[in-house]
C-alpha positions, 0 to 999 in steps of 0.5 A, a space after each residue: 470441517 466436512 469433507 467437501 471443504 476439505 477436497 474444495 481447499 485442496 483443489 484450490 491449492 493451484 491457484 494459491 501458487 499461481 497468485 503467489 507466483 503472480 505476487 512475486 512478478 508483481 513485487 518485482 517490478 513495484 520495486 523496481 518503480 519503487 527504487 527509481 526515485 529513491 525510493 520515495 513513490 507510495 501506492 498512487 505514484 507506483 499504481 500509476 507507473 504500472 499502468 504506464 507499463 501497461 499492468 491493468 492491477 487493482 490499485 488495493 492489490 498494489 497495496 496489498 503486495 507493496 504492505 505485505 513486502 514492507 516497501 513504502 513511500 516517503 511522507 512528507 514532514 508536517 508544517 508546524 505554526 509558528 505561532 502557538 495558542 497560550 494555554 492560560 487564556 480561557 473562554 471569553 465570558 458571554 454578555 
């Protein structure tokens, strides 16, 4: 590694902790959104809610903070058919 690499990643040591300070302001209140609906809002629901308060965060570090804390929505259950193809009909012959 040269050593202006060296001295770049050591001045930029600051702004690391300020975004991780940031980070954790920010996680304090998706959590906070998160939680009042049972836990049930993901990133759209929670982004939105941010907004609402005024925070002008990009919606993928809303996701970047909410993926790397491990909060998540709740999704819905798929609908299942009723019916069911048979799997003994096969293609119908060509005329």
């Amino acid at each position: 590694m040269a050593r202006s690499s060296f001295y770049a990643w050591l001045e930029a040591e600051q702004a690391r902790q300020a975004r991780e300070r940031a980070d954790g302001v920010l996680a304090h209140e998706i959590t906070v959104i998160h939680l009042a609906p049972k836990g049930a809002y993901g990133v759209p629901r929670v982004h939105a809610g941010l907004r609402r308060l005024g925070r002008a965060d990009n919606r993928e570090r809303v996701e970047r903070v909410m993926r790397a804390r491990g909060i998540v929505g709740v999704t819905r259950r798929r609908r299942r058919s009723l019916t069911r193809p048979s799997g003994s009909w096969g293609p119908l012959p060509s005329s």
